[in-house]
C-alpha positions as CSV (number, residue, x, y, z in Angstrom):
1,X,-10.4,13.8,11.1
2,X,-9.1,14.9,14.6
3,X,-7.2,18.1,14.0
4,X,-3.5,17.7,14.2
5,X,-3.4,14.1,13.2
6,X,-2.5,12.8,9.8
7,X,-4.4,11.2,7.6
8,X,-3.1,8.5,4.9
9,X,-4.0,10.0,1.9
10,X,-2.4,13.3,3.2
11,X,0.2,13.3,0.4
12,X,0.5,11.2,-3.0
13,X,2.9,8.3,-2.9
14,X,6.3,9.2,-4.4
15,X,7.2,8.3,-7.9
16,X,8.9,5.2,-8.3
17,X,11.0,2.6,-10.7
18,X,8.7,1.9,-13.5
19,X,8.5,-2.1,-13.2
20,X,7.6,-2.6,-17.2
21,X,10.9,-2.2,-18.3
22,X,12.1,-5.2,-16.3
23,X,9.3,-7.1,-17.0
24,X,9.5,-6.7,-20.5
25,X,13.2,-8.6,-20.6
26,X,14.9,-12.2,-20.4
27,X,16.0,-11.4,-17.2
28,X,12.2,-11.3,-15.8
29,X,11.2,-13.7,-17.7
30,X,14.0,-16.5,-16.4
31,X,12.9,-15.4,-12.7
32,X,9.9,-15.9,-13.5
33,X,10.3,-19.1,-14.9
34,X,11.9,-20.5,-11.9
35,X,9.8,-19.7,-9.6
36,X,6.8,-21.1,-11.9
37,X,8.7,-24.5,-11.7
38,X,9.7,-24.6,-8.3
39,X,6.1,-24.6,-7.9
40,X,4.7,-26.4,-11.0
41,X,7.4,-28.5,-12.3
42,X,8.6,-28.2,-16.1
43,X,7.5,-25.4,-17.9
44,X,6.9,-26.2,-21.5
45,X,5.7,-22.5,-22.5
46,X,5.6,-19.1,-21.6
47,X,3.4,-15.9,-23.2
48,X,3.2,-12.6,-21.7
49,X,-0.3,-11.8,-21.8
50,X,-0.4,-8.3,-20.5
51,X,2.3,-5.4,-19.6
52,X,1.1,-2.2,-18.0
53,X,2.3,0.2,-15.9
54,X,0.8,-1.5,-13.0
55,X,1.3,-5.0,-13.7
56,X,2.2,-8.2,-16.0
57,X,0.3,-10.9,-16.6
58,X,1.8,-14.5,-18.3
59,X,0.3,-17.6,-19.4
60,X,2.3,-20.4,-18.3
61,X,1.9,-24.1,-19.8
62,X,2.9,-27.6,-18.2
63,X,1.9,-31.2,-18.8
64,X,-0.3,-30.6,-16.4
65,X,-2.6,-27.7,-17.3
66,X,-2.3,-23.7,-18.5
67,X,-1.8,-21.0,-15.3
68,X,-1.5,-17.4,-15.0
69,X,1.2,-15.7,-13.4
70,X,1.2,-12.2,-12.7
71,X,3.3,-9.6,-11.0
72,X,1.8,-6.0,-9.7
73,X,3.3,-2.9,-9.3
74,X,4.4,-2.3,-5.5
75,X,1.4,-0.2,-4.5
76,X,-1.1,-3.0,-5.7
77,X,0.6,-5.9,-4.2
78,X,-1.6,-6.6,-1.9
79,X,-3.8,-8.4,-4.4
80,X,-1.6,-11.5,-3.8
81,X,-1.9,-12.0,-0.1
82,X,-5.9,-10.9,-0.6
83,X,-6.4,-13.3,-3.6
84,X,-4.8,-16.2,-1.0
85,X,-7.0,-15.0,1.9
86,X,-10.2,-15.2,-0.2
87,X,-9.6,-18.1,-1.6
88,X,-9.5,-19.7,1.7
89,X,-12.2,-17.3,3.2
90,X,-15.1,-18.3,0.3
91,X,-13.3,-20.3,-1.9
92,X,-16.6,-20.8,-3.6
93,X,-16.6,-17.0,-5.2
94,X,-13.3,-16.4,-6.1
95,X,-10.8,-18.3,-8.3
96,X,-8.6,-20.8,-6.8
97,X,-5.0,-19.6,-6.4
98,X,-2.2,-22.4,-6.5
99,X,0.9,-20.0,-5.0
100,X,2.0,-16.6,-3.8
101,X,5.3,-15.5,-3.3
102,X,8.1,-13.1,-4.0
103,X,6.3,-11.2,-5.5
104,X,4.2,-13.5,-7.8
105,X,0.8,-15.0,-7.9
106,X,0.0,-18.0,-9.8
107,X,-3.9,-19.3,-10.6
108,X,-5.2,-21.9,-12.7
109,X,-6.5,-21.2,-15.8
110,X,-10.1,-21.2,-16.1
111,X,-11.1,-20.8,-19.5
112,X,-13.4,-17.6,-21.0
113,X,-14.3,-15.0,-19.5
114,X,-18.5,-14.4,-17.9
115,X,-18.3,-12.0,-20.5
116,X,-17.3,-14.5,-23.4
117,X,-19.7,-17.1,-21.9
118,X,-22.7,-15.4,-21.3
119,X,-23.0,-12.6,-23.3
120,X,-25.2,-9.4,-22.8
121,X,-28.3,-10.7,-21.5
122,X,-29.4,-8.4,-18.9
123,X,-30.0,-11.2,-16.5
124,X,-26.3,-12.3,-16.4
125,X,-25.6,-8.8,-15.3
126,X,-28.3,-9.3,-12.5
127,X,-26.6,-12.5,-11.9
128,X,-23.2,-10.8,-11.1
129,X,-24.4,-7.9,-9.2
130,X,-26.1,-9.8,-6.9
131,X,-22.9,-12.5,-6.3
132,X,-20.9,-9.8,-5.9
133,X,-22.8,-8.9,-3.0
134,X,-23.3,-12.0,-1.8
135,X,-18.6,-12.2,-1.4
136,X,-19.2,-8.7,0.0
137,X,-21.6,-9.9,2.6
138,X,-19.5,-13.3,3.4
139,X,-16.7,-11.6,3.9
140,X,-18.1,-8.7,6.8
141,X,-16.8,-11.0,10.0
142,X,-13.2,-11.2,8.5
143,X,-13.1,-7.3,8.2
144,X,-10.0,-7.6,10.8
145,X,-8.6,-10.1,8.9
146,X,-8.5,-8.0,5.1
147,X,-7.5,-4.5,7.5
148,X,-4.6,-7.0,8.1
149,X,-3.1,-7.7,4.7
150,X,-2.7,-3.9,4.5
151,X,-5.8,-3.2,2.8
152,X,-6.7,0.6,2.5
153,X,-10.2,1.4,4.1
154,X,-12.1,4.6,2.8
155,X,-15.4,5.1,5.0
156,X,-18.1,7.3,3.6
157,X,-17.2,9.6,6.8
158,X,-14.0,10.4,4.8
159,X,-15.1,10.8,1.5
160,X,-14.8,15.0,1.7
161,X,-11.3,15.4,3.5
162,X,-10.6,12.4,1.1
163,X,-11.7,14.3,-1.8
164,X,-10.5,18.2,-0.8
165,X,-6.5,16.7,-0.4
166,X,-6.3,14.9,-3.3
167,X,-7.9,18.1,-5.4
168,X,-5.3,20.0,-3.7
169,X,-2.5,17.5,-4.1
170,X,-3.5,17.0,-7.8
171,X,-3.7,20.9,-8.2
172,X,-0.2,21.4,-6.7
173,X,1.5,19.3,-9.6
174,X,3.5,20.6,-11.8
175,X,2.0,22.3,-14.9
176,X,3.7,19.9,-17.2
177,X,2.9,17.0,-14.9
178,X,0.5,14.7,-16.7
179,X,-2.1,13.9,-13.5
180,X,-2.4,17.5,-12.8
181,X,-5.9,18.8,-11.8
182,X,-6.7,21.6,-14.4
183,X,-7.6,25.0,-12.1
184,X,-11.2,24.7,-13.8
185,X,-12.1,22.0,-12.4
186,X,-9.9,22.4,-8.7
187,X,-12.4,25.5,-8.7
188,X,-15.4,23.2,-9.4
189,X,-15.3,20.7,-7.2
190,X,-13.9,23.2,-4.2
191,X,-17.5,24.4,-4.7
192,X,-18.8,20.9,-4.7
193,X,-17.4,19.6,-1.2
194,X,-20.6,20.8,0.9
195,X,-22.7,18.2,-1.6
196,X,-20.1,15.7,-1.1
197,X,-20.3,16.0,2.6
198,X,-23.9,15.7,2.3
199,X,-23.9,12.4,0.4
200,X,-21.4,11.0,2.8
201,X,-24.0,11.6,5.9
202,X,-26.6,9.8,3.9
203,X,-24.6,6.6,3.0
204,X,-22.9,7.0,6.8
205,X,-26.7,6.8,8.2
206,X,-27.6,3.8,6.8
207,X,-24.8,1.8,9.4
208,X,-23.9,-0.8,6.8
209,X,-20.7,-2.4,7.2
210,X,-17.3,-1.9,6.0
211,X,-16.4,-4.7,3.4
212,X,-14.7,-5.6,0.4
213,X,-15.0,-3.6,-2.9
214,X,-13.8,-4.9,-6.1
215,X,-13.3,-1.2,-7.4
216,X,-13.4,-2.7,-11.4
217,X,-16.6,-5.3,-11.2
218,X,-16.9,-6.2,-14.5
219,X,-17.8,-9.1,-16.5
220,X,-14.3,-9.7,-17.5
221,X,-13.2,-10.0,-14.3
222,X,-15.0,-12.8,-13.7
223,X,-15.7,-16.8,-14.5
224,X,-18.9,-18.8,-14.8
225,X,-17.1,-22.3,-13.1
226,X,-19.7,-24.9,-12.8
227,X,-22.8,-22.5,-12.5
228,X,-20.9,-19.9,-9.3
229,X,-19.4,-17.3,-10.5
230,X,-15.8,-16.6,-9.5
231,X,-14.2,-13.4,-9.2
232,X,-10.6,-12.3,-9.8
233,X,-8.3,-9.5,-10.5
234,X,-8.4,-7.3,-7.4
235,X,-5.8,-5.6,-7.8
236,X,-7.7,-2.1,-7.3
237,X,-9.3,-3.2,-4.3
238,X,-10.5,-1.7,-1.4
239,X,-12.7,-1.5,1.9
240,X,-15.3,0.4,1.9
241,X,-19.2,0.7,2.1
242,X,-20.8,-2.3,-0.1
243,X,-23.2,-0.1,-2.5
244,X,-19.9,2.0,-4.2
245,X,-19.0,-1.5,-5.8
246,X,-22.1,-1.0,-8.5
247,X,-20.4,1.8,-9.8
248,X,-18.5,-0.2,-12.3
249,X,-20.9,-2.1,-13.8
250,X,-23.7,-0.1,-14.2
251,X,-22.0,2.4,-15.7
252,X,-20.8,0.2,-18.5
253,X,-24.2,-1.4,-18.5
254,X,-26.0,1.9,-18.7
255,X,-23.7,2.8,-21.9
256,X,-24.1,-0.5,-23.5
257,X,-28.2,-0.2,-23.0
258,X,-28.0,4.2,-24.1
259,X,-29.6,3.7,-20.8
260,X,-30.8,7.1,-18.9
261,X,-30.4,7.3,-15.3
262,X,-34.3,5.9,-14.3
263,X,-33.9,2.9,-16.6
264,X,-36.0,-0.1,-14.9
265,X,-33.3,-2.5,-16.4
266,X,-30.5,-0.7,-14.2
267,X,-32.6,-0.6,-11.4
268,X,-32.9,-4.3,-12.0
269,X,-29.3,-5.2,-11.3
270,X,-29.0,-2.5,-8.8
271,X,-31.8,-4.2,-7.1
272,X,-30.3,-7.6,-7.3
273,X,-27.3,-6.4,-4.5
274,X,-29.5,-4.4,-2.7
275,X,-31.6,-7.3,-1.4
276,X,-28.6,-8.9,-0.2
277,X,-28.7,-6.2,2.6
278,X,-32.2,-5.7,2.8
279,X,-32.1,-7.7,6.6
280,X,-30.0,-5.0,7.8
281,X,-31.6,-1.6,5.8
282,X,-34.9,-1.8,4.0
283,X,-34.5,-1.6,0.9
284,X,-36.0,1.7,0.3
285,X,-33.3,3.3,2.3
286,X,-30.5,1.4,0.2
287,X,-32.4,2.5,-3.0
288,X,-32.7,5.6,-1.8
289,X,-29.3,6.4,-1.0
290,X,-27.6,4.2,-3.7
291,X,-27.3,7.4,-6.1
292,X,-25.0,9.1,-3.1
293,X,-23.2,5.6,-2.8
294,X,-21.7,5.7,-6.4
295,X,-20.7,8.7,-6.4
296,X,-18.7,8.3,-3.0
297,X,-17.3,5.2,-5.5
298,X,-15.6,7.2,-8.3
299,X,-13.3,8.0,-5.0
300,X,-12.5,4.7,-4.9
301,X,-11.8,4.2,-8.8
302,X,-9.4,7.7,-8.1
303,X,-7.3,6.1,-5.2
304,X,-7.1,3.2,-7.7
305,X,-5.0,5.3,-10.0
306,X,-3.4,7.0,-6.8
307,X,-1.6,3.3,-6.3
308,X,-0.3,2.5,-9.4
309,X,0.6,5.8,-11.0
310,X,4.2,6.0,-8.9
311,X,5.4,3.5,-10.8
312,X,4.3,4.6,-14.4
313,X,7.2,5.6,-16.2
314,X,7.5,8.7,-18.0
315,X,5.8,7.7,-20.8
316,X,3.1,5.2,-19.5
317,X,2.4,8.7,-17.3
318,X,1.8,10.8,-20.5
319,X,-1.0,8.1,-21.2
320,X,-2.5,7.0,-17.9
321,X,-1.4,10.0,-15.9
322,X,-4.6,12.1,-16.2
323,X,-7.2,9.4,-15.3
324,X,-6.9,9.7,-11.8
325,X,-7.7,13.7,-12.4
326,X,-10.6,12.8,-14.8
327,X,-11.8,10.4,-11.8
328,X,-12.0,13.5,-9.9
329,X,-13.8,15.8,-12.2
330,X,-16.5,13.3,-12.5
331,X,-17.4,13.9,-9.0
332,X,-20.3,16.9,-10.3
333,X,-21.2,14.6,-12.9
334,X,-24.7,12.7,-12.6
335,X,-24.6,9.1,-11.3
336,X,-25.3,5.9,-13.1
337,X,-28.9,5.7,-11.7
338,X,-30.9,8.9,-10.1
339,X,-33.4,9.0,-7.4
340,X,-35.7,6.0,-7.6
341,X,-39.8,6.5,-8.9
């Protein structure tokens, strides 16, 4: 960063309303409602699915079919307008979105889940690494296009001035403040920076382009709609470099499998997105870096938590408050796969 120019994540977002009380009452519920038929037509049902902190999600019937309307908190509403651009950008790998607006987004249902459907066969988790990259590599010429909808963009080249503010902002809290950074680990990760810096130059050098990261790839996240799988819930979303987006899954994989960090089955799926950049890196390069590259990601899952926490309230803070601080004390802890044989 040039010195004397400010950087967006040079302070945390200030605490806001907590939305889950509202959308929690009638009142939500019969704005919600009208917008759903002003777009559908009669409503003959409505279940709320999901209330968090950071956003509400409600099945909605008709004659016609079952949707899903949900609502984020302000500093994830951009998964709307992204949802819509994707949708129209590779329509294909996403699911289809029928409105957004005022606030609201509206999908069609599409029945279970990848992970309901195709259980925990290693391949399937192959399968989604690989189409993951495969959106992520689609989607590198409309990089102007997602900066547009007010994405946030971390490059590897800012991982370490990323990473000392928010340890300082964190620090800084209050001592009764639920996200505050305990000294122990401030102290431990101000001694970490230089190896932070270092992974950054390694993932910078390989020159692969900025792109779209899920930030929570999971098989839940996902659908299995006549054999293409089709990604949603991007609420934590950002742009960065495309290896960070295996952080997710293979470290739920590797503790489903008691998987060590040279497990051949991990390198598997890591392997499976990989190739989709091999034309531009060879693939020993990506492999080699790809241990640097997820741990530049649990930045990403941090600034996930950086979005939605203004708008916990003061009890949804007591339980979701830390995480963003536990993000960042995982940044000396070892990634999901080490240095390939």
């Amino acid at each position: 960063m040039t010195q004397g120019m400010t950087a967006w994540y040079d302070a945390l977002p200030e605490r806001d309303t907590s939305r889950s009380s509202r959308w929690a009452t009638d009142e939500f519920r019969d704005e919600l409602r009208e917008w759903c038929v002003g777009i559908l037509g009669p409503v003959t049902a409505m279940t709320q699915q999901k209330l968090r902190g950071w956003a509400t999600v409600w099945r909605v019937e008709t004659a016609d079919g079952v949707w899903f309307a949900k609502q984020n908190c302000p500093g994830q509403q951009v998964e709307g307008p992204l949802l819509a651009a994707l949708a129209r950008l590779v329509p294909d790998r996403v699911i289809a979105v029928r409105a957004v607006g005022d606030g609201f987004l509206l999908t069609p249902d599409q029945g279970e889940t990848f992970h309901e459907t195709a259980g925990a066969e290693l391949e399937n988790w192959v399968r989604l690494a690989r189409e993951a990259a495969l959106l992520q590599r689609e989607l590198v010429p409309h990089h102007a296009e997602l900066m547009g909808l007010g994405m946030t963009q971390l490059r590897p080249e800012e991982a370490a001035d990323y990473l000392a503010a928010r340890v300082e902002q964190y620090a800084e809290l209050a001592d009764d403040d639920p996200r505050r950074l305990s000294p122990e680990v401030t102290a431990r990760l101000g001694a970490h920076l230089p190896v932070v810096r270092r992974w950054a130059e390694q993932v910078a050098a390989l020159g692969l382009p900025m792109t779209l990261n899920h930030n929570d790839l999971h098989e839940k996240n996902v659908f299995d709609v006549g054999g293409r799988l089709r990604f949603f819930d991007f609420g934590d979303a950002l742009v960065t470099e495309p290896l960070g987006v295996l952080l997710v899954p293979l470290n739920l994989l590797g503790g489903k499998l008691a998987a060590e960090a040279d497990d051949r089955r991990l390198w598997r799926v890591a392997d499976a997105a990989i190739e989709v950049w091999s034309d531009l890196v060879p693939a020993s390069e990506l492999r080699a870096a790809l241990p640097a590259a997820l741990q530049l990601g649990r930045l990403g899952r941090v600034e996930a938590w950086v979005s939605c926490q203004p708008s916990l309230s003061d009890a949804e803070l007591a339980a979701w408050g830390p995480v963003a601080a536990t993000w960042l004390g995982t940044l000396d802890a070892d990634p999901p796969v080490g240095v390939p044989l």
